[in-house]
C-alpha positions as CSV (number, residue, x, y, z in Angstrom):
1,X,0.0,0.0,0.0
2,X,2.2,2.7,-1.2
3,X,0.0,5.6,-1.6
4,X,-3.9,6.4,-0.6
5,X,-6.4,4.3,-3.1
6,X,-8.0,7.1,-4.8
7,X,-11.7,6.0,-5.8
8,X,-13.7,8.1,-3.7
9,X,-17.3,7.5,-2.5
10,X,-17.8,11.0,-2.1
11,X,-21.6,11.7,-3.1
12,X,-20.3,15.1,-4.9
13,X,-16.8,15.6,-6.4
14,X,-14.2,13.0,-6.7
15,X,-10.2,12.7,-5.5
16,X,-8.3,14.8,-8.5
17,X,-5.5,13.3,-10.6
18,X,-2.1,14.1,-9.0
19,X,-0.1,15.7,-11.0
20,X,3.8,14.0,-12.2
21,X,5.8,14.0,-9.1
22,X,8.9,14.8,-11.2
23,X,7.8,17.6,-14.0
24,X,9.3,20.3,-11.3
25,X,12.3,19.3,-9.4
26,X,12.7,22.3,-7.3
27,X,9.4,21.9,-5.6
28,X,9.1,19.4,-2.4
29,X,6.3,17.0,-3.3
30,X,4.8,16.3,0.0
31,X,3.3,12.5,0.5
32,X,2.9,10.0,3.0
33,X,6.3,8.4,4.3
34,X,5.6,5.0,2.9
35,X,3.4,2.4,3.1
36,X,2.8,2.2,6.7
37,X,3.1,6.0,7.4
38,X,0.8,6.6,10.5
39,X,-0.6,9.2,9.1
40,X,-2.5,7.8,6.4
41,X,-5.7,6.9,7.0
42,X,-5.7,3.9,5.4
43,X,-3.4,2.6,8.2
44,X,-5.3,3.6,11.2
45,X,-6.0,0.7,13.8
46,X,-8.9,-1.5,13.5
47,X,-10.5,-0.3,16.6
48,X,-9.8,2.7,14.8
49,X,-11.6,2.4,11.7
50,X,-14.7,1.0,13.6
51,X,-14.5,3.8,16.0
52,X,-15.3,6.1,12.9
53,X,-17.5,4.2,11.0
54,X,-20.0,4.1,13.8
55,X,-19.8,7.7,15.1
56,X,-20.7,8.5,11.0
57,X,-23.5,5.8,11.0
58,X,-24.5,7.8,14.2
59,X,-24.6,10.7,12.5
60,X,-26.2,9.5,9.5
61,X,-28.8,8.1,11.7
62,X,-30.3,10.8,13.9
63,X,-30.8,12.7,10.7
64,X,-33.3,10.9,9.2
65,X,-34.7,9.9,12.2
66,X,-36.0,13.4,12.0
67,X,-37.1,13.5,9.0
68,X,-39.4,11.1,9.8
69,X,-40.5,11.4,13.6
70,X,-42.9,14.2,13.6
71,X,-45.5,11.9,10.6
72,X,-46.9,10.2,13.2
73,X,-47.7,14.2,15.0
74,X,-48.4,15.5,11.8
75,X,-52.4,15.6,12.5
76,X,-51.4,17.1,15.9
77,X,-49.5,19.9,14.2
78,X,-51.8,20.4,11.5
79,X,-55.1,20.8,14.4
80,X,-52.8,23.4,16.3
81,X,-52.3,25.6,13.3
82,X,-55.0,25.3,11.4
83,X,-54.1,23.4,8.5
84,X,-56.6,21.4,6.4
85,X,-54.5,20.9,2.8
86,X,-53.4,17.6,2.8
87,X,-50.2,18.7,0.5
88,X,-49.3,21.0,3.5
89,X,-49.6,18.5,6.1
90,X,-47.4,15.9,3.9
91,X,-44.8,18.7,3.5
92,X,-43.7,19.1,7.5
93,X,-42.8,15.9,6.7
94,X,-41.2,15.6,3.3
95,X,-39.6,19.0,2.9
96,X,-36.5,17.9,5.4
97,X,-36.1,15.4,2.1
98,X,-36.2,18.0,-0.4
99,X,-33.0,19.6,1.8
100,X,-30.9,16.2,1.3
101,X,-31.4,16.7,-2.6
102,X,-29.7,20.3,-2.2
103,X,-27.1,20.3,0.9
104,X,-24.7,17.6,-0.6
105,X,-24.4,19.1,-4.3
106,X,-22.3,22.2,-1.7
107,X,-21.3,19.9,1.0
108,X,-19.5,17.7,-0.5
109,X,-17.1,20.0,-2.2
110,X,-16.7,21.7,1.2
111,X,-16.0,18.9,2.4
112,X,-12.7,18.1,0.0
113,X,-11.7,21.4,1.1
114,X,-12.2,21.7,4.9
115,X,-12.0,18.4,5.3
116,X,-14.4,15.6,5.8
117,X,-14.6,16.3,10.1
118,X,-15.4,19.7,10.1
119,X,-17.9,19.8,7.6
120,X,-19.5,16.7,9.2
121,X,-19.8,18.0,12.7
122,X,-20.1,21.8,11.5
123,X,-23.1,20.8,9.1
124,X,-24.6,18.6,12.5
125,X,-24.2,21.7,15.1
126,X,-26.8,23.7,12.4
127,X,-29.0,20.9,12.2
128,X,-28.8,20.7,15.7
129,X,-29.9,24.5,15.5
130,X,-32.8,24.6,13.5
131,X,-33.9,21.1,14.5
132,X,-34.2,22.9,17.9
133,X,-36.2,26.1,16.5
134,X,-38.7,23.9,14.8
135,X,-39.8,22.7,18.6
136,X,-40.6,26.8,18.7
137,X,-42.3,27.0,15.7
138,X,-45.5,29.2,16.1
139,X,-47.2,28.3,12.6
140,X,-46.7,26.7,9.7
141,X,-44.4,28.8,7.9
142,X,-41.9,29.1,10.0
143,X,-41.9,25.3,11.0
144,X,-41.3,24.7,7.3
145,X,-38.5,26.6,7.1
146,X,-36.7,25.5,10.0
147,X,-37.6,22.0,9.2
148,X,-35.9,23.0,5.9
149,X,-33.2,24.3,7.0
150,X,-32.6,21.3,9.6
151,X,-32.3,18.9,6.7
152,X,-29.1,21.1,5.4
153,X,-27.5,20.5,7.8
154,X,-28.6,16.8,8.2
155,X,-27.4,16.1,4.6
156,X,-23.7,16.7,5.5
157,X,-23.3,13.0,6.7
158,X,-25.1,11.5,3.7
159,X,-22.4,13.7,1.6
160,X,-19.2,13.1,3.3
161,X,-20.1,10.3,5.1
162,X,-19.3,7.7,2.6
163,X,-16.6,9.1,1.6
164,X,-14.9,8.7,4.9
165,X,-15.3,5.0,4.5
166,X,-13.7,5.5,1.5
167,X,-10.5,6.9,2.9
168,X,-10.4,4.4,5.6
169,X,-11.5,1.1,4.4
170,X,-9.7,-0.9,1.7
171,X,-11.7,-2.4,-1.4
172,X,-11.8,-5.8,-0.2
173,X,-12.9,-4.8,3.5
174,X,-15.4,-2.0,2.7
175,X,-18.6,-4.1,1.8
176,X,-19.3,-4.2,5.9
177,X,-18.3,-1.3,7.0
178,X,-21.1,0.0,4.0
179,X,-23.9,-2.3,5.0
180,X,-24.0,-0.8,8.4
181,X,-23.6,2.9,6.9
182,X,-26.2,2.4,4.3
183,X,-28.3,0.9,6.5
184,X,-28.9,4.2,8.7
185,X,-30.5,5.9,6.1
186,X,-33.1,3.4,6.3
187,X,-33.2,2.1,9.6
188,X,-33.3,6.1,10.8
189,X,-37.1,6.9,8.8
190,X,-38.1,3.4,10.8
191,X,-37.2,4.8,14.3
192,X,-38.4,7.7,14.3
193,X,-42.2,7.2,13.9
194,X,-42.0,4.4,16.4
195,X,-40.8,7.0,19.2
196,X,-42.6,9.9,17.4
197,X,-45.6,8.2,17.6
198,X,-45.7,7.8,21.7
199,X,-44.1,11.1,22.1
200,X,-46.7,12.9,20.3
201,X,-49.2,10.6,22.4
202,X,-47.7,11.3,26.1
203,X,-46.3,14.5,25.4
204,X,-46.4,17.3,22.5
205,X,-45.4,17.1,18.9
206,X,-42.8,20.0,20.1
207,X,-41.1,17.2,22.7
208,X,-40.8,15.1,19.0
209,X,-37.9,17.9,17.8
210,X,-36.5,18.1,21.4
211,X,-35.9,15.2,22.1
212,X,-33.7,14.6,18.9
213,X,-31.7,17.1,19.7
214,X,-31.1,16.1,23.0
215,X,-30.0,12.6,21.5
216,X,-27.7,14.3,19.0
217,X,-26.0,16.5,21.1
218,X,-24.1,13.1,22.9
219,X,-23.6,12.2,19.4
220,X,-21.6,15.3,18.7
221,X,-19.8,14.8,22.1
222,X,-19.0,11.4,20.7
223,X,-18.0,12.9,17.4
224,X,-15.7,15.3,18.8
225,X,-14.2,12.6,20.7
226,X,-13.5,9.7,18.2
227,X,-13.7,10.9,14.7
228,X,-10.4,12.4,13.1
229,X,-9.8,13.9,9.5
230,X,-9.4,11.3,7.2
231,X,-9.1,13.1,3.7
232,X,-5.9,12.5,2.2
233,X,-5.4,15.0,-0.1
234,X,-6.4,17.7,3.3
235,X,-4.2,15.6,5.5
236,X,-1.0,16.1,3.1
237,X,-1.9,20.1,2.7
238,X,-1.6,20.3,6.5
239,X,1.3,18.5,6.2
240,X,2.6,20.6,4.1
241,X,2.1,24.0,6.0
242,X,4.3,22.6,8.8
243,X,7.2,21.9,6.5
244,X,6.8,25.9,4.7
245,X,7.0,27.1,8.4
246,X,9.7,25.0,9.2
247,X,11.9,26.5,6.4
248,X,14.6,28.9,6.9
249,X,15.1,31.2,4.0
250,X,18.6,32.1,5.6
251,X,19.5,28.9,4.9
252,X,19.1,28.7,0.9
253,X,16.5,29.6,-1.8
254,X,13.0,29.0,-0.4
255,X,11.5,26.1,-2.5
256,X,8.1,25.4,-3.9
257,X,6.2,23.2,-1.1
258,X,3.0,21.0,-2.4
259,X,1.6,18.2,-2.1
260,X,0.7,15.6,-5.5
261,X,-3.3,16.8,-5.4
262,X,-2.6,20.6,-4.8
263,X,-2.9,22.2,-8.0
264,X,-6.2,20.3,-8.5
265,X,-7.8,21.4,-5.1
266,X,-9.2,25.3,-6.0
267,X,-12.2,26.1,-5.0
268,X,-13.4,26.9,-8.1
269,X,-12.6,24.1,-10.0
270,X,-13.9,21.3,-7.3
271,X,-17.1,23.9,-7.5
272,X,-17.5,23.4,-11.1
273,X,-17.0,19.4,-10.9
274,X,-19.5,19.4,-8.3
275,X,-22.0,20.9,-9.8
276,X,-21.8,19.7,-13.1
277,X,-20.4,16.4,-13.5
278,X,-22.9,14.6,-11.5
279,X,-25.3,15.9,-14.8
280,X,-22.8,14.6,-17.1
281,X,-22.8,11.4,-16.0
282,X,-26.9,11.0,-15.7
283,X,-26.3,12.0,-19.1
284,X,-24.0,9.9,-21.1
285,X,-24.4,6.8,-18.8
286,X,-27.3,4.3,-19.0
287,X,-26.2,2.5,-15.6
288,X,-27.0,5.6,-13.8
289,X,-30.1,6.0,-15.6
290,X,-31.6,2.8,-14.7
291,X,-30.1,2.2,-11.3
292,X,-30.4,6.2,-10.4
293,X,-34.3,5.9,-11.3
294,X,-35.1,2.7,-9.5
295,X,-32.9,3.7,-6.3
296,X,-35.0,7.2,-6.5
297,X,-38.6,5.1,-7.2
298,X,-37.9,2.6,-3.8
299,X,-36.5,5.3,-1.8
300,X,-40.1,7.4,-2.6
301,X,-41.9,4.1,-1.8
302,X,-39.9,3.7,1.4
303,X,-41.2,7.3,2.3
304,X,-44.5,6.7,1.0
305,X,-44.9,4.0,3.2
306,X,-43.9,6.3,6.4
307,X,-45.9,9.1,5.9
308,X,-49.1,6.7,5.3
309,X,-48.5,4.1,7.4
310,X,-50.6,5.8,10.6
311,X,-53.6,6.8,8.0
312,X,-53.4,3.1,7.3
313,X,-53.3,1.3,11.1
314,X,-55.6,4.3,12.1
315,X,-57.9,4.1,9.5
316,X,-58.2,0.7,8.5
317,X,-58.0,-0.8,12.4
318,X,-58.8,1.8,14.6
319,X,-55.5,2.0,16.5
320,X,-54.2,4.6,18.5
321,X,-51.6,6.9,18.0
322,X,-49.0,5.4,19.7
323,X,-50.1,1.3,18.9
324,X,-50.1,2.6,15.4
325,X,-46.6,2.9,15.6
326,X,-45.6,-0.4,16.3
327,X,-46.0,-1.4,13.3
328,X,-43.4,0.6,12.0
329,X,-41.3,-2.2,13.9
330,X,-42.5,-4.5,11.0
331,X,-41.0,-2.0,8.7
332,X,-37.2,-2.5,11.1
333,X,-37.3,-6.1,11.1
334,X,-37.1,-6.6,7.2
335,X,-34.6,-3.5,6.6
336,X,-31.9,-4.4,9.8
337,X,-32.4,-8.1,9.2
338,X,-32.0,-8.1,5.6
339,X,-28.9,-5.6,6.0
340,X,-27.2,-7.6,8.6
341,X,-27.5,-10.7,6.5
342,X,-26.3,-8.6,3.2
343,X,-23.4,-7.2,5.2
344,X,-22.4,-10.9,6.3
345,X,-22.6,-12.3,2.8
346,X,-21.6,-9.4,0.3
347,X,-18.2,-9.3,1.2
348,X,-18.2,-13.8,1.0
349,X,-20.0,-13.3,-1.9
350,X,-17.8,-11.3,-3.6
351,X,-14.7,-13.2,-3.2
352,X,-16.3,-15.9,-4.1
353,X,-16.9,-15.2,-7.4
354,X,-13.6,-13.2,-7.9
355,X,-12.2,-16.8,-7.2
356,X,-14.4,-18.7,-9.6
357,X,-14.0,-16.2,-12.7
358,X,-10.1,-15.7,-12.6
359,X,-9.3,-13.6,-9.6
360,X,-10.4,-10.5,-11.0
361,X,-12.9,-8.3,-8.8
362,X,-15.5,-7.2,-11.0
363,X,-18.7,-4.3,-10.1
364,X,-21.2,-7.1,-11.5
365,X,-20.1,-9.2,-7.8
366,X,-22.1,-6.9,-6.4
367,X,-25.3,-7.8,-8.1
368,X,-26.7,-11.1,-6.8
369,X,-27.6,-9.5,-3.6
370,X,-30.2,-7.3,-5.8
371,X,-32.3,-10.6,-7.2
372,X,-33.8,-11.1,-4.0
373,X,-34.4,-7.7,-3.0
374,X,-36.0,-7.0,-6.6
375,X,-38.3,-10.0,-5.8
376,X,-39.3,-8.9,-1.8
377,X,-40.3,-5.6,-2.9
378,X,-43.5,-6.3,-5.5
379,X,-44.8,-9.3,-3.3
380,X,-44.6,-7.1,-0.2
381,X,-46.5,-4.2,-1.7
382,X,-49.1,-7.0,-3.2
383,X,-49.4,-8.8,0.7
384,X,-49.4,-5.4,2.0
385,X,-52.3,-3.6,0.0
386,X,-54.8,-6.1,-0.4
387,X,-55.1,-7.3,3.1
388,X,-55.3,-3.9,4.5
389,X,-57.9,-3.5,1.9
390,X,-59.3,-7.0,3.2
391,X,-59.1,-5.5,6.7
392,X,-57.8,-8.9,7.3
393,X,-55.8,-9.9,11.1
394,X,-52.9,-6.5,11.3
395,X,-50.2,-9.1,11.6
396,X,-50.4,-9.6,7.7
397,X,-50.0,-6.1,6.4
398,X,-47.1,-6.5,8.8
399,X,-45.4,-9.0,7.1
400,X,-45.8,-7.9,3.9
401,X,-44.5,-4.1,5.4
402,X,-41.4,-6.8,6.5
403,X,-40.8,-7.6,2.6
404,X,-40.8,-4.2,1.8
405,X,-38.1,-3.0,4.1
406,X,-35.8,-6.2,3.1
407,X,-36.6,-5.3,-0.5
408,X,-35.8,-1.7,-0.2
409,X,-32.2,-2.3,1.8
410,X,-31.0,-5.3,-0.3
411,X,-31.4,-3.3,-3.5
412,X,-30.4,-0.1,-1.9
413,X,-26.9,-1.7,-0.3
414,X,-26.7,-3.6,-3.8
415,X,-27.2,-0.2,-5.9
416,X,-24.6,1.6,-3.9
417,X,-22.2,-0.8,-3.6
418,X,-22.3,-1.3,-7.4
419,X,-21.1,2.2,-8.1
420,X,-18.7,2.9,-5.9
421,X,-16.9,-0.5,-7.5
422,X,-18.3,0.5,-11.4
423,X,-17.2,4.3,-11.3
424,X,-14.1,4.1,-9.4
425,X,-12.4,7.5,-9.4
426,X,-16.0,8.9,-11.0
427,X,-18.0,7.3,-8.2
428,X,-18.7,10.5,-6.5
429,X,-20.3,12.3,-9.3
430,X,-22.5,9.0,-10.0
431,X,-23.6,8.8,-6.2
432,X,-24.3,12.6,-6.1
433,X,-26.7,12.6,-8.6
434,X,-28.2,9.0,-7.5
435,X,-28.7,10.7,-4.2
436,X,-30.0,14.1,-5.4
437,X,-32.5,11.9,-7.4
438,X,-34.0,10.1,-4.8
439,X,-34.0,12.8,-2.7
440,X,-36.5,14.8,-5.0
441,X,-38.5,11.4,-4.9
442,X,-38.7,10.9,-1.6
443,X,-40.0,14.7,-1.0
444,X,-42.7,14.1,-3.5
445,X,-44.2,10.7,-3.0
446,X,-45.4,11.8,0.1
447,X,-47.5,14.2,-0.9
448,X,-49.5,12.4,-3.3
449,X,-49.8,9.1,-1.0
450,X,-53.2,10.1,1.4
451,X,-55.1,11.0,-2.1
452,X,-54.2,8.0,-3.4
453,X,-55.2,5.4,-1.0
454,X,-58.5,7.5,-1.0
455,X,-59.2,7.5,-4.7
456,X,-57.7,4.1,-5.3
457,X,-57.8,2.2,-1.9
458,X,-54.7,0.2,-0.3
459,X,-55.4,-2.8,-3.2
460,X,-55.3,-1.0,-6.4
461,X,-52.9,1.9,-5.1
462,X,-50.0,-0.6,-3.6
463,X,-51.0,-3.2,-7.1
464,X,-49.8,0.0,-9.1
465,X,-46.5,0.7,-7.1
466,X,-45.8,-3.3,-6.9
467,X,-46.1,-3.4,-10.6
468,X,-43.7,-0.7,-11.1
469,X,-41.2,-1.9,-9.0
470,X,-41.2,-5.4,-11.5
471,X,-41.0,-3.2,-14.5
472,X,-37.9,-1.3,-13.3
473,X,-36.6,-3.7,-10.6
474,X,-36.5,-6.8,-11.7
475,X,-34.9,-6.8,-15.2
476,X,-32.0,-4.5,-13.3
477,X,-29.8,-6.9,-12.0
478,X,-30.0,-9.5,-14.9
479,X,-28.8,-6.6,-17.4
480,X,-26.4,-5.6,-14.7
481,X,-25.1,-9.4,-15.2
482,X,-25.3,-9.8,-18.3
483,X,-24.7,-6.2,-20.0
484,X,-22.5,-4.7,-17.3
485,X,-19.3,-5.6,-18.8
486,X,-20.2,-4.4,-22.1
487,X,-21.5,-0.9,-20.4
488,X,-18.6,-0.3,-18.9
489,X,-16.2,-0.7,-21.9
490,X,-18.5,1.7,-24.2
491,X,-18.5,4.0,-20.8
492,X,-16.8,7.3,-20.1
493,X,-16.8,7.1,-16.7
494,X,-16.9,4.0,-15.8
495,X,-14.1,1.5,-14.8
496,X,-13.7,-0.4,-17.5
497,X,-13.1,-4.5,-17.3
498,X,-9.6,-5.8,-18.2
């Protein structure tokens, strides 16, 4: 391991091409000191490596937790200020969503230039902010607009925070460390209506934003104490300063000092590649186009589902508020025990197949995990409409909620997974627009969701959704299989196979 691997997961702009160590001999070219150099992320201890990971899955977590919480309140908050537009009432939930589709596309360059730690806990002290103000809110308006701004700030993990597993984790040890990280996006939206829901019930739909940010602020404690800079390319600048200020000019010519990725690191030009390569790529690749639309159409559906899941409980069997939002535990159990089996088997899986075909690793290992997430989704959706329609025993909408969340996380992980490994040193454009994309779904399927179930029912309107997810989802990963090879060698971006 001589030098940093440079295929980013960054969700917005990607490690730069270093420039030829030797076309200036007078400057000193600052890099690591060989392969084991402390400094390097790459070589930090195990314990290390964990440590991080989890404090970024922690703050990757909390976030979406509240986007979700305050659904369950939303009738609450819509009685105490007057509100009687459905649309309206969907967005105090779904707007914080819209936020994740704009903070990363700015957040992500910051982050290459301020590094990945300050920009990750910097971004979580304003959410912490405005998540706090919403609990103040005194009418709609201004509860929109903190909830708005909240979810800036709340995006910064979801834009950095892969890419910090990037800079620690090699290749071949990454496919774990992801599985857990991915899975917080997920597993987040699931949690929060389950507390929201007995919050809003005991309490007030103001304790919902409170007690978040009492929860966050140990996670920023935790932050503060465990997680250290891990960009490369910011590591080596600091580096660098120390050795200019260590120079005496009394003592010779004062010479050039850089590091390989500093001529590439301008704010203007990693603005420009942020904002308009992710575009690029949409354009001219049709990987991105298929995977970027299904990964937007389930992460809608996954929000769909937790906006309308007390209008369904409540409805349909006359819960309460707070026994209504139990069953977004049947929603947990299929995504965390679908991602802990995926995190245990990707990796085996993998290697595997690398071993059957030659010894080459190739994106298209990623895919099997996808076939039986494509097939969970539709049959959940089918189980799950038609015997809420049915009004049959709640225990079998439940199950079929289950298939949904494994569904939704296999293919998620799977899709993810698949691009950091296809795009290599383009992966953070490819991710960026992926994310901004299912962002923008995941703010607007909400709103459309109560009318419907009303004009449709749970039957016809979860039949439509279920059929949908076969016409995109299931051909995916056998074109993946088949195709992917062939994509990639006709692809721009893309790494292509050997």
């Amino acid at each position: 391991m001589s030098e940093p691997e440079r295929a980013s997961p960054s969700p917005t702009v990607e490690i730069p091409e270093p420039r030829n160590e030797k076309e200036d001999t007078s400057d000193i070219v600052v890099d690591f000191d060989g392969p084991n150099d402390p400094l390097n992320p790459k070589n930090w201890s195990r314990n290390k490596k964990w440590a991080a990971t989890l404090v970024v899955s922690a703050f990757t977590l909390i976030s979406p937790v509240s986007s979700s919480m305050i659904a369950p309140a939303s009738t609450q908050v819509a009685t105490r200020f007057g509100v009687d537009n459905d649309v309206i009432v969907g967005l105090i939930t779904s707007i914080f969503i819209l936020a994740y589709a704009i903070g990363p596309l700015f957040l992500g360059p910051l982050s290459e230039i301020f590094g990945r730690n300050r920009i990750i806990q910097g971004a979580n002290l304003w959410y912490l902010v405005w998540n706090l103000a919403c609990g103040f809110a005194q009418n709609t308006g201004e509860l929109l607009a903190f909830r708005f701004l909240a979810g800036l700030g709340g995006s910064a993990p979801l834009a950095a925070g892969g890419a910090v597993l990037g800079d620690i984790w090699d290749a071949e040890e990454r496919g774990q460390a992801l599985a857990i990280y991915s899975l917080a996006p997920l597993l987040g939206p699931v949690v929060g209506p389950l507390c929201g829901a007995f919050i809003a019930e005991k309490s007030t739909w103001r304790w919902v934003f409170w007690s978040t940010s009492i929860v966050d602020t140990g996670i920023q404690i935790l932050g503060i104490l465990f997680l250290r800079e891990s960009y490369a390319p910011f590591l080596l600048e600091q580096k660098a300063k120390r050795i200019r200020k260590s120079l005496d000019a009394e003592k010779g010519p004062v010479r050039n000092v850089r590091t390989k990725f500093s001529e590439d690191r301008t704010w203007t030009k990693i603005m420009k590649i942020a904002l308009t390569r992710p575009f690029i790529v949409l354009y001219n690749e049709p990987i991105i186009q298929v995977l970027g639309l299904y990964m937007a159409f389930i992460y809608g559906l996954f929000y769909l589902f937790l906006t309308s899941m007390p209008l369904m409980f409540q409805g349909a069997y006359h819960q309460s508020v707070g026994i209504s939002g139990l069953n977004y535990l049947a929603l947990g159990v299929g995504v965390s025990g679908a991602s802990q089996i995926n995190a245990r088997l990707m990796d085996r899986i993998y290697s595997r197949l690398r071993t059957k075909y030659g010894g080459e690793g190739k994106p298209e290992y990623r895919v099997p995990s996808m076939f039986p997430g494509t097939i969970a989704l539709p049959i959940g959706l089918f189980l799950t409409g038609w015997s809420v329609q049915a009004k049959v025993h709640w225990i079998v909408p439940d199950i079929g909620i289950a298939f949904i969340g494994a569904g939704i996380i296999l293919n998620f992980q799977s899709i993810q997974i698949y691009i950091i490994d296809c795009f290599a040193l383009y992966a953070a454009s490819a991710l960026a627009i992926v994310g901004c994309l299912r962002s923008l779904f995941g703010f607007a399927f909400p709103l459309f969701a109560e009318q419907m179930y009303r004009k449709l029912g749970y039957g016809k309107g979860d039949t439509i959704l279920a059929v949908i997810a076969i016409v995109i989802g299931c051909p995916s990963p056998w074109l993946l299989w088949v195709y992917g090879p062939q994509l990639r060698m006709r692809s721009k971006f893309a790494k292509r196979p050997t």
